[in-house]
N, C-alpha and C positions, 0 to 999 in steps of 0.2 A: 321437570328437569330433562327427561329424554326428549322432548321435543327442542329444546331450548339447545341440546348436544347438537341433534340434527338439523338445525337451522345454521350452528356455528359452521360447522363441517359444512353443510351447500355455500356459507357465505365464502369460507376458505376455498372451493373449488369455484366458485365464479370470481373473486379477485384476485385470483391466482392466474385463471385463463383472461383475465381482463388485462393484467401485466404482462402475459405474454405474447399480447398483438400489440401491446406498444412502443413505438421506437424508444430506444434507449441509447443514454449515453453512460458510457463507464468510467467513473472519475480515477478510476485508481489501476494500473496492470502492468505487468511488467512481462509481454509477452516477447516470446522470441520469435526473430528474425529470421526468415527462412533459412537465411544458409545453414542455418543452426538445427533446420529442421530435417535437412536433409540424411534420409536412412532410419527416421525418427520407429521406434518399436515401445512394447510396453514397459524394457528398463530404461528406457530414455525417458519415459514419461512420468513412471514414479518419480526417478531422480530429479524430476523438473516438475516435483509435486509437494505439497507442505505432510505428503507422506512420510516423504525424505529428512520431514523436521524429527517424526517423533523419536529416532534412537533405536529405531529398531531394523535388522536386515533384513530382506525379506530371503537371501541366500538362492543358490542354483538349483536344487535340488525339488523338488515335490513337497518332500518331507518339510522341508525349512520350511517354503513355502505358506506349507498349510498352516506351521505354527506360527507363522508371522500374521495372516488371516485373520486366525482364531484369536491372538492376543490385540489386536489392532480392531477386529470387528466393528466393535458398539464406537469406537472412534470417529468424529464427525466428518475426520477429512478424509476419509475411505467411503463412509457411509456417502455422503457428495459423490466422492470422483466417480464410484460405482454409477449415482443415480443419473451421471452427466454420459459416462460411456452408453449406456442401456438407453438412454434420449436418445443417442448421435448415432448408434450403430442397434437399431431393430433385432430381435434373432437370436441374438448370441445370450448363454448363460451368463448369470450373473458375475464381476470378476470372480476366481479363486482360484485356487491352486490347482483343479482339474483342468480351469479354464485357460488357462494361464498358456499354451501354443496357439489354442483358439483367437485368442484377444492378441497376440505379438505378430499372428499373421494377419488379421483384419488390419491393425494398426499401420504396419508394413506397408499392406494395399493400399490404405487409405493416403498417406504420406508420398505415394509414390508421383500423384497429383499436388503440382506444386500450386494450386492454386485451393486446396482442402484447405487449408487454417482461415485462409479470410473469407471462403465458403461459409464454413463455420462460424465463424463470428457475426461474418453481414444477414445472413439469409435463416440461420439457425438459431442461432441468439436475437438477433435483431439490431444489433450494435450500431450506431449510425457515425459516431466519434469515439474513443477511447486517448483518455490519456495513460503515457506512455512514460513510466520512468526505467528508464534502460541504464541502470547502475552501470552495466557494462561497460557505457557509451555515453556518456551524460549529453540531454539532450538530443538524443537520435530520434528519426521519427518512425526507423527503420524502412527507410522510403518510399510509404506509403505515406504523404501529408493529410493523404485525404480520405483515411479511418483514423492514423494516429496522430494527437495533438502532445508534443513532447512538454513532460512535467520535469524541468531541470534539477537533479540531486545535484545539491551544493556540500553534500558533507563534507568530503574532501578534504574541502578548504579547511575547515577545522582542523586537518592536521598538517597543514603548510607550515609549520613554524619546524619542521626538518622532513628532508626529501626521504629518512627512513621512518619516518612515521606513517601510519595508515589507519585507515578507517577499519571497519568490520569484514569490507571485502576487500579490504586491503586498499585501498586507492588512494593516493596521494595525488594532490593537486599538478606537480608537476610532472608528473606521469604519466595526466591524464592530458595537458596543455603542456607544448613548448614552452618557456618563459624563462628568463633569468631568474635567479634566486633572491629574493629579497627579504631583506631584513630590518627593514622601516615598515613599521602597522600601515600608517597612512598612504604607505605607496601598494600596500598589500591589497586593502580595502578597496584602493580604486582601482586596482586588478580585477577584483570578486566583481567591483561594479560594470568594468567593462564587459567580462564575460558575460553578467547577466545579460546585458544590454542588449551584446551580439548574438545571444541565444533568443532571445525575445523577439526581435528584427528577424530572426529564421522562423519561426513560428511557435516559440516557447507560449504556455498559456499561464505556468504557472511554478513554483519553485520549489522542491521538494527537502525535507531533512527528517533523516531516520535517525539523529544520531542517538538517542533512545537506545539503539544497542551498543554503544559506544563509553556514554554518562549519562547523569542524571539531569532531567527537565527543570531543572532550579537554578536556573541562569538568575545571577544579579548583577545588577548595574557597576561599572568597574572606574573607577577617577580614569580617565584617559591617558595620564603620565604613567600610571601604575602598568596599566595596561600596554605601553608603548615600551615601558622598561623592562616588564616581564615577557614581549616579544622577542626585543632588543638580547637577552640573557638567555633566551631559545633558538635563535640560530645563529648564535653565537656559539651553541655547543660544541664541541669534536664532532667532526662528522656529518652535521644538521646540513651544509649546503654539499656532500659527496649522494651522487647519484647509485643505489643501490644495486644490487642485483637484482634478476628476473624476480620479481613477487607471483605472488598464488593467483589463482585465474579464478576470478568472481563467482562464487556456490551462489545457489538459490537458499540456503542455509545460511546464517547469519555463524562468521566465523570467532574465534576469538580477535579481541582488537590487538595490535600491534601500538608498542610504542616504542622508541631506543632509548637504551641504557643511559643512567646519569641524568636525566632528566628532573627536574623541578614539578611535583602535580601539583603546584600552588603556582606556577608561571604558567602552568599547561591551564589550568582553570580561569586562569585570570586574561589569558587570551582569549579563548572561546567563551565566553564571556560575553568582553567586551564586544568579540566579533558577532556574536547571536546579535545583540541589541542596534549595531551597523547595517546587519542583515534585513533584522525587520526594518528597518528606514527606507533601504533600498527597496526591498518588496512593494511596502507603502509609494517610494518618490514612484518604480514601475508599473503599477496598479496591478502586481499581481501575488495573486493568495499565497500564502507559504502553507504547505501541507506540511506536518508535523508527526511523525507516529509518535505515536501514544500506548501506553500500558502496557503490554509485555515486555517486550526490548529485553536489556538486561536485567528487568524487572525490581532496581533497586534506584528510586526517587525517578519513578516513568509513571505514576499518576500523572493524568493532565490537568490535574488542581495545581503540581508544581509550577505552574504555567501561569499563573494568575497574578504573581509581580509585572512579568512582563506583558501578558494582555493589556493590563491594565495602564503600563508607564506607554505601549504603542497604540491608542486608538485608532489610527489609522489603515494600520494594516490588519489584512483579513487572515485570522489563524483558523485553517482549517484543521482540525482535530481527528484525525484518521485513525479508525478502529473504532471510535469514541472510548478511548482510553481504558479497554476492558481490561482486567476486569473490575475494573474501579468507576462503573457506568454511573454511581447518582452521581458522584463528582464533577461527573460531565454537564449533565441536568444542571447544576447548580452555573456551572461557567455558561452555558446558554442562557439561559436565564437572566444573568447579570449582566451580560458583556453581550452588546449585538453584534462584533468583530468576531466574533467565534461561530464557524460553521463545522457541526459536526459532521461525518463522515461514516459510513458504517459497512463501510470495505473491507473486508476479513471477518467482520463480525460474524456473518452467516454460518461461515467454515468455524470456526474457532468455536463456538456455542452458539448452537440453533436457537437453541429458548434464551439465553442471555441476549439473544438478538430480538427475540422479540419482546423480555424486559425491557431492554432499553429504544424499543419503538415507545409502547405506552408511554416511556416516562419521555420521550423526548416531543411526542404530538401533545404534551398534555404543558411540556414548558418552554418550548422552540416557540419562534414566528416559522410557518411553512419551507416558507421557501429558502433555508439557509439546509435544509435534512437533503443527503445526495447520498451512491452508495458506487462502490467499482468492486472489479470480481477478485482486484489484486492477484492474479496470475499470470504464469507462463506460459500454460497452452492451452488452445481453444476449449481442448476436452475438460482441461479445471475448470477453464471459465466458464460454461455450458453447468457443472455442476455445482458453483457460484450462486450462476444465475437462478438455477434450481432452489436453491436452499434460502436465496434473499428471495426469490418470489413466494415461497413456502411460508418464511418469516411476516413480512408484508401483510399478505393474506389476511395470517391469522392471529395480527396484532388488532388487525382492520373489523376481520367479521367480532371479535370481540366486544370491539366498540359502538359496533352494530349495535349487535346485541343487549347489550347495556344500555342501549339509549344514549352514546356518548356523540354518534353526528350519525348521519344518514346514508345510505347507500352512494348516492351520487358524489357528498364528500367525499367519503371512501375513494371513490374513481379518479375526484381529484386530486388527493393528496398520492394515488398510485402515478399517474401522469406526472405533478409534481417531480416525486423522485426522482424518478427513471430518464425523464428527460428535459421538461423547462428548467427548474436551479442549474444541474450542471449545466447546461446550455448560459443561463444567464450569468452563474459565479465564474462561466472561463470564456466570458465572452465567445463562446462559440458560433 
């Protein structure tokens, strides 16, 4: 048994360093754009870190400080960002609360070089592509075309049926695009279709929907008059075509959703709806994947088995399944398995549960075809993604030496299914 320990552990430290000489592409991130990084320090970085998810302050003070540490510690997405700063910056103590001017000055320094973030990505990470969904900006490639490939967020649209409606980060279609107001489905639809269109002709690769934190993944199929009349009776509302005031400026936190008063959630449902089932036609006629979060979101009917009316009614299009629907991971299993239009994704996984990420490698090598498994660091800045990337090569590793071990493929497998991930699929699922 001890020798069979330390055979696992050298196999985890040789595929781990085997992943980290190989170029890589990132299917999933949403980093920011310099201007944005500009003056950038270590409260800018939490707040643009999924540290910022868990609810807690880390406060000015030392004191706070410490407590926020101390309760956060064994937390994965600390335990990461920690092991990604300590990668990227040699020297310095580990983050805390002592460390805590030490780390806000190096950061400072490091930012003050406007060319540190893609530094970091290209030459540190290994990054050779990333795509790029800039909620912010839908479709931006933050103009760099030539690291970032833009993964277009359509959410939006889902709440075009009144200009005060909005998504999670609040966005509203016409907010986000000029356009008249409309209130014919069918002239809406070939709206959603033109943008894609013109988005894809810019170098869109691929089409993104979180709305996961919005509703529930249980889209069914809608008679089209039904559909056309419960759009028809939404912006028709009071109000639905008056242009809003100033809305909230887009968190890295998923906010509460926004909807206006008076409203119908039997006409709200039975639009987005119809319009998911429109969506995926388009994705299919543009040959491109529609990324989908999965599992958490608002956590209420966000299993990606919800999903399975509609894989099943759209053969054609490719639903990529992003997070692989933690924490609901055999689920996933089972929709791979079934459905070859389903390409799991395991972008967040690493951060969110270390070991659920490598539960659901075992079950996904053992019921996937190869090359549909891809993974992205889903983040905002270099330094998360750097501890990302730490944590999916961690994962990787020692889903892989286990398999070893067991006698389940061979070292050289191994290498290939690490290659695989990291950079042929995404390469081939985004036409890159």
């Amino acid at each position: 048994m001890q020798t069979s320990r330390w055979r696992t552990q050298d196999l985890v430290e040789e595929f781990s360093a085997y992943a980290a000489a190989q170029p890589k592409v990132s299917s999933h991130c949403h980093q920011l754009p310099e201007r944005q990084l500009v003056g950038f320090d270590l409260e800018a970085l939490l707040r643009n870190s999924y540290i910022n998810w868990c609810g807690l302050d880390w406060g000015p003070t030392e004191a706070q400080r410490a407590a926020f540490f101390a309760e956060l510690g064994t937390n994965s997405y600390l335990v990461w960002l920690r092991r990604g700063l300590t990668e990227l910056y040699p020297g310095c103590a580990p983050l805390s609360a002592a460390s805590w001017a030490e780390w806000d000055a190096r950061l400072r320094a490091a930012y003050r070089d406007g060319g540190h973030a893609r530094e970091v990505l290209t030459e540190k990470c290994g990054y050779r592509r990333m795509l790029l969904d800039a909620y912010w900006q839908p479709g931006s490639d933050n103009d760099a075309p030539a690291l970032f490939a833009p993964s277009y967020r359509v959410n939006a649209f889902f709440f075009g049926y009144s200009r005060a409606a909005g998504d999670h980060d609040g966005n509203n279609p016409y907010a986000l695009e000029t356009h008249p107001f409309l209130r014919d489905l069918d002239e809406y639809e070939a709206w959603l279709r033109a943008s894609i269109r013109a988005r894809r002709a810019a170098g869109c690769v691929a089409l993104k929907l979180p709305i996961a934190y919005d509703r529930g993944l249980d889209f069914q199929p809608v008679d089209d008059d039904q559909a056309r009349r419960a759009f028809a009776r939404l912006t028709a509302s009071p109000g639905a075509a008056e242009a809003p005031g100033p809305g909230q400026a887009p968190s890295n936190a998923p906010q509460r959703p926004g909807a206006p008063a008076g409203v119908d959630p039997q006409d709200v449902r039975a639009f987005q709806d119809a319009l998911f089932f429109r969506l995926c036609a388009i994705a299919a006629e543009f040959d491109l994947p529609l990324q989908i979060h999965t599992g958490s979101g608002q956590g209420r009917r966000t299993n990606a088995a919800r999903l399975q009316d509609a894989i099943e009614r759209c053969p054609t299009t490719r639903f990529v399944l992003l997070h692989c629907g933690y924490p609901w991971i055999q689920e996933l299993g089972f929709l791979v398995e079934k459905y070859p239009n389903v390409y799991p994704d395991l972008s967040l996984l690493p951060l969110v549960s270390t070991r659920g990420c490598v539960t659901a490698l075992h079950d996904l090598l053992e019921r996937s075809s190869l090359g549909r498994l891809a993974w992205g660091c889903d983040t905002w800045t270099p330094e998360e993604s750097c501890g990302a990337l730490l944590a999916f090569r961690q994962c990787l590793a020692t889903a892989l030496a286990e398999k070893v071990v067991e006698g389940y493929f061979s070292r050289p497998e191994a290498e290939r299914v690490i290659t695989a991930i990291l950079w042929n699929n995404p390469r081939r699922i985004y036409s890159l």
